[in-house]
C-alpha positions as CSV (number, residue, x, y, z in Angstrom):
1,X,-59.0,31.4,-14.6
2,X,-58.9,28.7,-11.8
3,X,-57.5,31.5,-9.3
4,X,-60.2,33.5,-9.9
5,X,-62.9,31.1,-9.1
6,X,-60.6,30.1,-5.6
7,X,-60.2,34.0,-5.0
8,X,-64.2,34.0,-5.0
9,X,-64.5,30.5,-3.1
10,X,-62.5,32.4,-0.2
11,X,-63.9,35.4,-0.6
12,X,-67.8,34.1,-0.5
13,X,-66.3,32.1,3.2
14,X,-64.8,35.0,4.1
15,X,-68.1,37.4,3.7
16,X,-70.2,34.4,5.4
17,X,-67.9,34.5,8.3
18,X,-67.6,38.2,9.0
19,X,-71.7,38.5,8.4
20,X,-72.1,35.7,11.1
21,X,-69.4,37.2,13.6
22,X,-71.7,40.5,13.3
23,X,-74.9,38.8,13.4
24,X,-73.6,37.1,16.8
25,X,-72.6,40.0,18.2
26,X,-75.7,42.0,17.4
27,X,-74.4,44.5,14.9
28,X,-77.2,46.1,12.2
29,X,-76.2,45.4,8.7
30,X,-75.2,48.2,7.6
31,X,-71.7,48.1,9.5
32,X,-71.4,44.7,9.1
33,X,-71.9,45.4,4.9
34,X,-69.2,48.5,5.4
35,X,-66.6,46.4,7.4
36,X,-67.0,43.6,4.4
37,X,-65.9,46.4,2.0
38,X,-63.1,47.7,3.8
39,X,-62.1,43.7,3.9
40,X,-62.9,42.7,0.4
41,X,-60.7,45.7,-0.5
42,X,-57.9,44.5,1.0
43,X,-58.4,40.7,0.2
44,X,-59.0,42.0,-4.0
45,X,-55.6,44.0,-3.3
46,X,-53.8,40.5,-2.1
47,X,-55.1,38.9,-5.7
48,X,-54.1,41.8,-7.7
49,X,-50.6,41.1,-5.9
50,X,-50.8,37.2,-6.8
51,X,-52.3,37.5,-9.8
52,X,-49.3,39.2,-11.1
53,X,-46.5,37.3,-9.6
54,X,-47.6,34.6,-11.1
55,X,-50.4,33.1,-13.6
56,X,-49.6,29.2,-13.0
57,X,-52.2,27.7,-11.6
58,X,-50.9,25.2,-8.7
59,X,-53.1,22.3,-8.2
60,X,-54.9,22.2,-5.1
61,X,-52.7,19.7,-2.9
62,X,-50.2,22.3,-3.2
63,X,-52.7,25.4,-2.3
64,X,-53.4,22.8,0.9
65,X,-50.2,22.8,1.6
66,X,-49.3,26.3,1.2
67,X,-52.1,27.1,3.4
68,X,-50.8,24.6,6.6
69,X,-47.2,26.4,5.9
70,X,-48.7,30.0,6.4
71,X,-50.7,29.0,9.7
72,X,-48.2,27.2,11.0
73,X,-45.8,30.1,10.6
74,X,-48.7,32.6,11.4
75,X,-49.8,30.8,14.8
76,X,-48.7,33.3,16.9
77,X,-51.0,35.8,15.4
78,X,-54.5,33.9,17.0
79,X,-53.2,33.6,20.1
80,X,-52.1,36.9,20.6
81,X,-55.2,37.9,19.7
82,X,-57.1,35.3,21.6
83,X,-54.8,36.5,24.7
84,X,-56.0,39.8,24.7
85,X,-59.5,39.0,24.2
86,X,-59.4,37.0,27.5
87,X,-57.0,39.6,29.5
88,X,-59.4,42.6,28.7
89,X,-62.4,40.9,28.3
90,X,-64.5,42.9,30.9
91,X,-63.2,46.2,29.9
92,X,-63.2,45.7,26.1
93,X,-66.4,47.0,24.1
94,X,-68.1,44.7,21.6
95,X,-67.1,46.7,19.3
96,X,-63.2,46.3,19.5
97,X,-63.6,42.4,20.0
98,X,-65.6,42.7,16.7
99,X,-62.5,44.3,15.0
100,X,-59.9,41.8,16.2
101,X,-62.0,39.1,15.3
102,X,-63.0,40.4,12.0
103,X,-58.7,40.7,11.9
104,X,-57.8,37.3,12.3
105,X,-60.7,36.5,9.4
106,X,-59.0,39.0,7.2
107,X,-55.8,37.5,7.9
108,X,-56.0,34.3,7.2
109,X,-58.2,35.0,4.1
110,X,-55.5,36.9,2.3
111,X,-52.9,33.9,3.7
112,X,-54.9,31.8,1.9
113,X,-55.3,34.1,-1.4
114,X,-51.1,33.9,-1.2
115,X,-51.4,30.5,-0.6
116,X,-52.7,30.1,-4.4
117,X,-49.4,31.6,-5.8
118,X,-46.3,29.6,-7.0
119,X,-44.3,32.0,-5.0
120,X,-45.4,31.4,-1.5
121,X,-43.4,27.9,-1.7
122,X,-40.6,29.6,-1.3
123,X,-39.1,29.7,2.5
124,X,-38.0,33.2,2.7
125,X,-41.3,34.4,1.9
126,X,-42.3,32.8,4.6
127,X,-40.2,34.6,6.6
128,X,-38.1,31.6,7.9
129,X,-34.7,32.8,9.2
């Protein structure tokens, strides 16, 4: 029952980020309501997936944990994000630097949903060669 209150502890961040991000960039509510479904989807997808690996409840120093191992190995994914926010930044419409922010939210949301499972400690889930 503890994951459940975590999923909705990221989930209530992740909503709160994505409504700022639109409110910033001057979007109406009503896409900025639409893209937090299409996200929420996904993100209730990625605790359907944990929720059924595994129903052990890890205690939060270990969710901490797993969450500093999945940006360290995800680190690239920012930067090349950030890098082609800068490169195209005159031609790029608000609209596109909307969705690749609104990406790297979504992606480190459901990072940190996987971070609550048991089974993200393990280093080829990681994706360490």
């Amino acid at each position: 029952m503890k994951n459940i209150i975590r999923f909705s502890i990221i989930e209530c961040i992740s909503m709160l980020l994505l409504y700022l991000l639109g409110i910033w960039v001057g979007f109406s509510l009503t896409k900025i309501v639409l893209l937090a479904l299409l996200n929420f989807s996904y993100q209730l997808l990625a605790m359907i997936v944990v929720s059924r690996t595994s129903s052990v409840v890890l205690p939060l120093r270990q969710v901490f944990q797993n969450l500093m191992n999945y940006i360290k190995y995800t680190i690239v994914i920012p930067v090349l994000i950030v890098f082609l926010l800068i490169i195209q930044m005159k031609t790029m419409s608000i609209e596109l630097r909307f969705i690749y922010l609104s990406l790297l939210i979504m992606v480190y949301t459901i990072g940190s949903i996987f971070s609550l499972s048991s089974t993200f400690k393990r280093k080829k889930f990681l994706g360490r060669w």
